[in-house]
C-alpha positions as CSV (number, residue, x, y, z in Angstrom):
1,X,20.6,12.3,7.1
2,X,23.0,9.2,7.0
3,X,26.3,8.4,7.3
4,X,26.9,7.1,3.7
5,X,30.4,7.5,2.7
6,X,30.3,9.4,-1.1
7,X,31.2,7.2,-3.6
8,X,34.7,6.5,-5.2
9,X,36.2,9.5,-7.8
10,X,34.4,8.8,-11.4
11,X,31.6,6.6,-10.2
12,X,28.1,8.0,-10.4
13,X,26.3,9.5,-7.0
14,X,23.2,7.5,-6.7
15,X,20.1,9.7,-5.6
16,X,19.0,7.5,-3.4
17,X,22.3,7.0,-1.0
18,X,23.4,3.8,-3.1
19,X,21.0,1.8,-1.1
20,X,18.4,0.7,-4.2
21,X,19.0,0.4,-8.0
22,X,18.1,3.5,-10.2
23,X,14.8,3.2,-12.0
24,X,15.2,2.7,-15.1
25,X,14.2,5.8,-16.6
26,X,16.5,7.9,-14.5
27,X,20.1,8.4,-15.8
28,X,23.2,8.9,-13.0
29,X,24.4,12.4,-13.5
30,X,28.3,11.8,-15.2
31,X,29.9,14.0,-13.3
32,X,29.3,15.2,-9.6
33,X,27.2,18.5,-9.0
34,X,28.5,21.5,-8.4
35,X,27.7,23.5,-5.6
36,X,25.7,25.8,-7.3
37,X,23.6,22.6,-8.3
38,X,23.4,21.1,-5.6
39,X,22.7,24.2,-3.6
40,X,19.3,24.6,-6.2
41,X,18.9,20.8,-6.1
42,X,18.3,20.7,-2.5
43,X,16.2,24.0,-2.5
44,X,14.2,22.5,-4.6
45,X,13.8,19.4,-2.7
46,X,13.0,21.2,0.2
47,X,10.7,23.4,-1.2
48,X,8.4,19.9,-2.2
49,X,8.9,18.8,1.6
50,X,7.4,21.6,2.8
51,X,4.8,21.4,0.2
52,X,3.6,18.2,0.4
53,X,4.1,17.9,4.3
54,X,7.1,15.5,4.4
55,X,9.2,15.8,7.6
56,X,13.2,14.2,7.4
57,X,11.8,11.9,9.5
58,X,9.2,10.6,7.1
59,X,12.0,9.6,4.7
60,X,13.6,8.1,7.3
61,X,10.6,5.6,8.2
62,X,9.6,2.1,6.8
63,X,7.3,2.5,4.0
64,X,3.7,1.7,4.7
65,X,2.4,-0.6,3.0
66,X,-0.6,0.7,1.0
67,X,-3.6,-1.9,0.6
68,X,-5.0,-2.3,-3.1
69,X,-8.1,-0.5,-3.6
70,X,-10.8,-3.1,-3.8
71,X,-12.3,-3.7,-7.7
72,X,-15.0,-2.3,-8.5
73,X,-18.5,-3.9,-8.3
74,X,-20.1,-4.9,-11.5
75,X,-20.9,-1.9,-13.8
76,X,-24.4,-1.6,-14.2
77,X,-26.1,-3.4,-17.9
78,X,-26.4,-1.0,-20.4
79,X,-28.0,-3.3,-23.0
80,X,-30.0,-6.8,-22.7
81,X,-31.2,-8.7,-25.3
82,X,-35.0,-8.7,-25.2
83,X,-35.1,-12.8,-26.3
84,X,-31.8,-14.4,-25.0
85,X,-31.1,-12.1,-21.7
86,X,-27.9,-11.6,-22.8
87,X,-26.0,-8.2,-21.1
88,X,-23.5,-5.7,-22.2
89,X,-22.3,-3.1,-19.2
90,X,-20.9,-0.9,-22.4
91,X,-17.4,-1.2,-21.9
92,X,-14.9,-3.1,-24.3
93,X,-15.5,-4.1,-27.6
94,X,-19.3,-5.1,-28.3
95,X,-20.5,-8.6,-28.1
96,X,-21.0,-10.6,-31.1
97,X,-24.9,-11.2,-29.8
98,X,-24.9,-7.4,-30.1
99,X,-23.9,-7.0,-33.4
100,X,-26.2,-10.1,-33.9
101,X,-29.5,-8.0,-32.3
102,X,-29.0,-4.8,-34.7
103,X,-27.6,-6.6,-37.9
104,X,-29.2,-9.7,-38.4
105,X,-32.3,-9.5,-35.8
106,X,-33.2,-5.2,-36.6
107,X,-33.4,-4.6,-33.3
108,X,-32.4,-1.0,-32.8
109,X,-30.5,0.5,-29.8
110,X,-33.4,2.1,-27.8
111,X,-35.0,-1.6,-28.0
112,X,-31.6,-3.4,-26.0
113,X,-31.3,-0.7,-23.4
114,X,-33.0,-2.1,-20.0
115,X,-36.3,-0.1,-19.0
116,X,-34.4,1.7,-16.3
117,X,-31.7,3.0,-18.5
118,X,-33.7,4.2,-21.3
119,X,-34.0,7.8,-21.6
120,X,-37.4,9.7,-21.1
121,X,-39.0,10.8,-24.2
122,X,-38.7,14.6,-24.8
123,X,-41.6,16.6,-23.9
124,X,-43.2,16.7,-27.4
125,X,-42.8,13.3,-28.5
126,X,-45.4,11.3,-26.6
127,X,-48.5,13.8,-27.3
């Protein structure tokens, strides 16, 4: 794969051929692998090529660069106060008009929720 020349007797063998730091959540090894190790190490590596479709020389190719995905539009309201127009799309903590609306005001859920988000009434309610 590359010409790398194996690190100095005692000093760790870097996964990545020495060329970037180890993350930091991945210890060097202390000593070298055996053969039997490495044998299984790079069974399994293959195995996960062939898996996922990665060819030798996808490793050996620049990285694309992966655009962000865009954010996401604006949820859509879940509540609305009735008087002040005031929204809520649900998520995060509630809005202090919210607590306001049911607390102080007695408005009750069903009354905040815009007309097209309000749930039909069951089929023997409205008779």
């Amino acid at each position: 794969m590359h010409d790398a020349e194996p690190p100095p007797p005692g000093e760790p063998l870097h996964p990545f051929g020495g060329e970037m730091p180890l993350p930091p959540d991945v210890e060097a090894p202390s000593l070298p692998l055996s053969r039997r190790e490495r044998a299984a190490v790079l069974a399994r590596i293959q195995a996960l090529m062939e898996y996922w479709g990665i060819t030798v020389e996808d490793l050996e190719a620049p990285t694309p660069v992966v655009a962000p995905e865009a954010p996401a539009g604006p949820r859509p309201v879940k509540y609305r106060h009735p008087v002040t127009g005031e929204t809520w799309d649900g998520s995060g903590a509630h809005p202090e008009w919210l607590r306001r609306a049911l607390l102080k005001e007695g408005l009750r859920v069903e009354e905040l929720r815009p007309a097209e988000t309000q749930p039909a009434p069951a089929s023997g309610e409205d008779r």
